[in-house]
VMD Tcl script that draws the C-alpha trace (Angstrom):
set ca {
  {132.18 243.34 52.98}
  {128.83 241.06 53.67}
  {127.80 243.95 55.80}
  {128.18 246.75 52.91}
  {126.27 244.60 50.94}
  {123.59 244.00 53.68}
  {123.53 247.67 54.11}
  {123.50 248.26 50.20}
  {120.82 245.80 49.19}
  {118.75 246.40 52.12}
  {115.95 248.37 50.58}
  {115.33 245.80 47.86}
  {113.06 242.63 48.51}
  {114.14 239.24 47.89}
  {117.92 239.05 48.79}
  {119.49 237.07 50.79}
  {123.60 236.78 51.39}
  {125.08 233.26 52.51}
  {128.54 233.63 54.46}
  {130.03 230.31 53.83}
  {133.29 228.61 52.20}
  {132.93 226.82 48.46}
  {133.97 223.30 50.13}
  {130.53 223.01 52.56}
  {128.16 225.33 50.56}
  {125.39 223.96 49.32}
  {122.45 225.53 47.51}
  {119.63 225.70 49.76}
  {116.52 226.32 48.13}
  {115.51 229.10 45.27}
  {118.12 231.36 43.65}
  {118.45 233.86 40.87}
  {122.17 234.45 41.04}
  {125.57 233.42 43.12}
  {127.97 235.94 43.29}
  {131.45 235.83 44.69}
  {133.31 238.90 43.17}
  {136.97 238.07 44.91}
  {137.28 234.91 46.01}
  {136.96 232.32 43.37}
  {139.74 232.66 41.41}
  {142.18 232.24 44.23}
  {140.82 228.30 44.59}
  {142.22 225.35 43.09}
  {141.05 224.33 39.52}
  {139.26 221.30 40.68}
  {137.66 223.25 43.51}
  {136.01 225.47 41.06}
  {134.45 222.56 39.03}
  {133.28 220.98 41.74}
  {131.61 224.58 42.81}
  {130.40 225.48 39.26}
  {129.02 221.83 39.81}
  {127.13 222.27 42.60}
  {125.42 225.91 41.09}
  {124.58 224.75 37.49}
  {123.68 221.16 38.80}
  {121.04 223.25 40.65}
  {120.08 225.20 37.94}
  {119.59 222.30 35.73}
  {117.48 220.29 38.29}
  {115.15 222.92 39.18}
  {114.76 223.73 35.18}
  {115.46 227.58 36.13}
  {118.02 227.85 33.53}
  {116.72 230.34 31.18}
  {117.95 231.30 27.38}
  {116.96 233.62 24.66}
  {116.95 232.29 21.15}
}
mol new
graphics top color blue
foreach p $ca { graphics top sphere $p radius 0.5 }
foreach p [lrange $ca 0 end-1] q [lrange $ca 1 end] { graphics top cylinder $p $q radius 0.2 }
display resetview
């Protein structure tokens, strides 16, 4: 599946795809997105807080959290 994507996505700049699993990820510099489309809703309730943690604790740090009013 990473390598459809790859293959997909590969005549736009600026992406990047990170093979790892939710327990060691950790964000690693600028993002605009994190997408897992079939995997997080087979984990364990508290390993998806500590995941949605770890994204919008990033987020929130680097101030990229943007809104519309």
């Amino acid at each position: 599946m990473l390598a459809l994507a790859k293959k997909r996505f590969a005549d736009f700049a600026g992406f990047s795809f990170v093979r790892s699993d939710f327990d060691s990820w950790t964000p690693q510099g600028e993002y605009d997105a994190v997408v897992s489309a079939l995997a997080i809703h087979h984990i364990e309730d508290s390993a998806k807080l500590s995941l949605y943690k770890k994204i919008f604790g990033e987020i929130y740090k680097e101030d990229k959290l943007q809104h519309s009013r």
